[in-house]
C-alpha positions in Angstrom: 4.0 53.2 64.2 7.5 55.0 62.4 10.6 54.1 64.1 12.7 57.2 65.1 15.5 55.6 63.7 16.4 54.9 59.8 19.7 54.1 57.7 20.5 57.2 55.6 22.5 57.9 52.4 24.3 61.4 51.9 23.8 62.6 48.9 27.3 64.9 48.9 29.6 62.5 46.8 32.5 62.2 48.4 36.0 62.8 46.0 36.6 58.6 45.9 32.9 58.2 44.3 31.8 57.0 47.6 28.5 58.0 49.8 28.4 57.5 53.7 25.7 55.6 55.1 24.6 57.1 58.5 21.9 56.5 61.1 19.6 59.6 61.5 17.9 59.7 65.2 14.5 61.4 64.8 13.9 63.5 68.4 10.5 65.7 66.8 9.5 66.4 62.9 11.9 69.4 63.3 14.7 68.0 64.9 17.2 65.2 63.9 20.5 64.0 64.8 22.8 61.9 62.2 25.1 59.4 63.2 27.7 58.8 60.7 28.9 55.0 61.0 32.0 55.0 59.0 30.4 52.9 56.2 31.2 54.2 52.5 29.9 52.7 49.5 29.0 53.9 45.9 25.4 55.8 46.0 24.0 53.6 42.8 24.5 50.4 45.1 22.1 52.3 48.0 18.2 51.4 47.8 16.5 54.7 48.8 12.8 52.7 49.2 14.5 50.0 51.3 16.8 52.0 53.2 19.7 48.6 52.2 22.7 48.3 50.6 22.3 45.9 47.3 23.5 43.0 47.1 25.4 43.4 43.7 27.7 45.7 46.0 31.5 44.9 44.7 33.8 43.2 47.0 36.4 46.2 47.5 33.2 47.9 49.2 32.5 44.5 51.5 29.8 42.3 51.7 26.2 43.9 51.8 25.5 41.0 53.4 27.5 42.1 57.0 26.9 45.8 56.1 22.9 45.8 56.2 
């Protein structure tokens, strides 16, 4: 069974070099809500297949560690 629910990365870059990490709420196939949760980081430091911050994330961003 798929959870509804999954960590997502935008892909729009934002002018500081930074991504926001959202949650995206699946209602249907065709319908989807996003819930951006005021988490920024750099997008080479999000895993895509894991859906996770890494853990070489630098310490201005925070600690991947809390984040995930």
């Amino acid at each position: 069974m798929k959870l509804p629910i999954k960590a997502v990365c935008d892909r729009r870059t934002r002018k500081d070099f930074t991504n926001v990490i959202a949650i995206q709420y699946c209602h249907s196939p065709e319908k989807r809500t996003v819930l951006p949760v005021n988490i920024y980081v750099p997008g080479c430091y999000w895993n895509q297949k894991q859906r996770v911050i890494s853990k070489n994330l630098p310490a201005p961003f925070g600690n991947s560690n809390e984040l995930n």
